[in-house]
N, C-alpha and C positions, 0 to 999 in steps of 0.2 A: 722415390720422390715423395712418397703421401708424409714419411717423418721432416721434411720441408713444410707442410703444411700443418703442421703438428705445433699448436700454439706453445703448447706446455713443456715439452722437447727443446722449446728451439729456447722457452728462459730458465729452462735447466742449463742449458750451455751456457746463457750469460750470468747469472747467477753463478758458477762454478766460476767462469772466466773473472765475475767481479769479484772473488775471494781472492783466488789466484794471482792477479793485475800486478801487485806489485813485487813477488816472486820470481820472475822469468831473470834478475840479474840485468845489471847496466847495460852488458852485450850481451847479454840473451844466451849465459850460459848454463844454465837449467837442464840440460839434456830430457832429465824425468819429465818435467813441468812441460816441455816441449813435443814429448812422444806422447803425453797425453793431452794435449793441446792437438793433434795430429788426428787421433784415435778421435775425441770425439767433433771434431769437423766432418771426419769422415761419417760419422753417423747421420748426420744432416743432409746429407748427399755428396756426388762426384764433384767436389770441387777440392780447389788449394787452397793456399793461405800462406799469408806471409805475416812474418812482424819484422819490426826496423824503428831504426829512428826517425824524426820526423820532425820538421820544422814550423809547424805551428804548436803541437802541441809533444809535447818528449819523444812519446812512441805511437805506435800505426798500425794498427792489426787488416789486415786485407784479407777478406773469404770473397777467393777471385770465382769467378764463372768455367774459368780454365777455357778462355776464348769461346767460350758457345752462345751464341744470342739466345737460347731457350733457357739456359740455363740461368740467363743475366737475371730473370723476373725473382728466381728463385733465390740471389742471392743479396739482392734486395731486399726482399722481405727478410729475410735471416738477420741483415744487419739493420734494420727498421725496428727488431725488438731491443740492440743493443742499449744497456744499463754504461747512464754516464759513468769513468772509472777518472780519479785524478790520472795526470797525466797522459791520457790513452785518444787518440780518436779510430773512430772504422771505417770504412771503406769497403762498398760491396763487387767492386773492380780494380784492379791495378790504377793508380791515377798515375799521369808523368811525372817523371824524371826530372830532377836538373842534376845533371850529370857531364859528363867528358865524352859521353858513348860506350866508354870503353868496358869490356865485360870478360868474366871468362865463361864459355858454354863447355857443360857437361857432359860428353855422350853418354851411354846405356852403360857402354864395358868402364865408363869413371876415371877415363883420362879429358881432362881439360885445356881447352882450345882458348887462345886469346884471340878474342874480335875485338875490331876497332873500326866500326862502321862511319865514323867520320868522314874519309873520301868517297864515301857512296853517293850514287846520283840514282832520281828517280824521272819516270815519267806517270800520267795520271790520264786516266781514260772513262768518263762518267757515262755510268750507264742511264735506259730512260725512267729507273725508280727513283734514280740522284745518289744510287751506292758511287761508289771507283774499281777500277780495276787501278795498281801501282803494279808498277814493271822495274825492279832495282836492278841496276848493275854495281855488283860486290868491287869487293875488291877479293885474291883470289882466297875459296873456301876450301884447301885443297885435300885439307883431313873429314870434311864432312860430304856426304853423300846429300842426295836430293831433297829426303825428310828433314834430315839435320838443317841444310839452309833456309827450309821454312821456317822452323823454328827456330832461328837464330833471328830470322826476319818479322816473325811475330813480336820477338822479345823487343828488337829494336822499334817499331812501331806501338808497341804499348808503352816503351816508358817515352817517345817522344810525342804521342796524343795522350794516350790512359787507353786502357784497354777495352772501356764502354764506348769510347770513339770510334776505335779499329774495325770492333765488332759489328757496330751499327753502319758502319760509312764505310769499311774499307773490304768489300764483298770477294775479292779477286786477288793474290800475290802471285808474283810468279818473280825469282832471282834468276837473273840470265848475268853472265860470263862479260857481255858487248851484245850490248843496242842495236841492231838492225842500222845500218848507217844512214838510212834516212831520217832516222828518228834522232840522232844524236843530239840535232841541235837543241830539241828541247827539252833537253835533260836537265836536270835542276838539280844541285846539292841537297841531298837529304836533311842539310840541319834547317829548310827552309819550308819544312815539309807541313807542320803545324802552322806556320801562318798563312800557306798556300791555303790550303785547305778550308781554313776559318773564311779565308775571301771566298770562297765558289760557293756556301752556302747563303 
């Protein structure tokens, strides 16, 4: 982590990244410019990153936290030295989505699953620091195991808050199969989950 705190380090990378900016190709297919794009994020610390398109300004570089709150501070600052590039902005967490939902998740062995978390329902349980506990019922997940549905469930909660929300607000998931029947009634469609949530703070 100390190369996170490393002033000079971290405008080596944007310096490098500002030469590079407009290299990466309309869809980003640069494989080289990409692997090393990879290589040295990695050097800054355990985090990801993404690029993409983006509708304020062309494209979006994200050096995510990879969901860890301790992590979040560190990639703040990283993206805090970022050099404006034409067309480019940054992002020091996943922000949301406008989207369908719909995605393909990848396991380990590189076979690819379609989720389509649209008919999912949540429930919401606040604890007394004012985090949540969310309780999803899927729809069913039947090629992924118990880690897999986390992660299929983080993914869909980052791009429908942003993943500084998740992180900070959303302290508990847990994917069940079917609701406890007492609970059922107040299950809510997941596409209503970000404006839920805007209300209760």
């Amino acid at each position: 982590m100390e190369s996170i705190l490393n002033k000079q380090e971290i405008n080596k990378f944007w310096d490098w990244f500002y030469k590079n900016s407009q290299n990466f190709g309309d869809k980003f297919e640069n494989k080289r410019l990409l692997a090393e794009l990879e290589a040295r994020v990695t050097r800054l610390g355990p985090f990801s990153w993404e690029v993409g398109p983006c509708e304020v300004e062309k494209n979006a570089l994200v050096i995510s936290p990879n969901g860890d709150q301790e992590l979040l501070k560190y990639s703040k600052a990283v993206v805090a030295y970022a050099k404006p590039c034409p067309d480019w902005e940054f992002h020091y967490s996943k922000p949301p989505k406008k989207w369908d939902l719909k995605f393909d998740f990848k396991r380990i062995e590189g076979k690819n699953v379609p989720i389509d978390p649209s008919p999912w329902q949540y429930m919401l349980a606040q604890y007394e620091d004012e985090t949540f506990e969310i309780i999803i019922k899927s729809t069913p997940l039947l090629d992924l195991n118990d880690d897999d549905k986390l992660s299929v469930a983080e993914i869909v909660l980052d791009g429908i808050l942003g993943e500084e929300v998740r992180i900070e607000q959303i302290s508990y998931i847990d994917v069940v199969d079917e609701f406890e029947d007492k609970n059922e009634r107040g299950a809510t469609s997941i596409t209503f989950l970000a404006s839920h949530l805007a209300s209760l703070q």
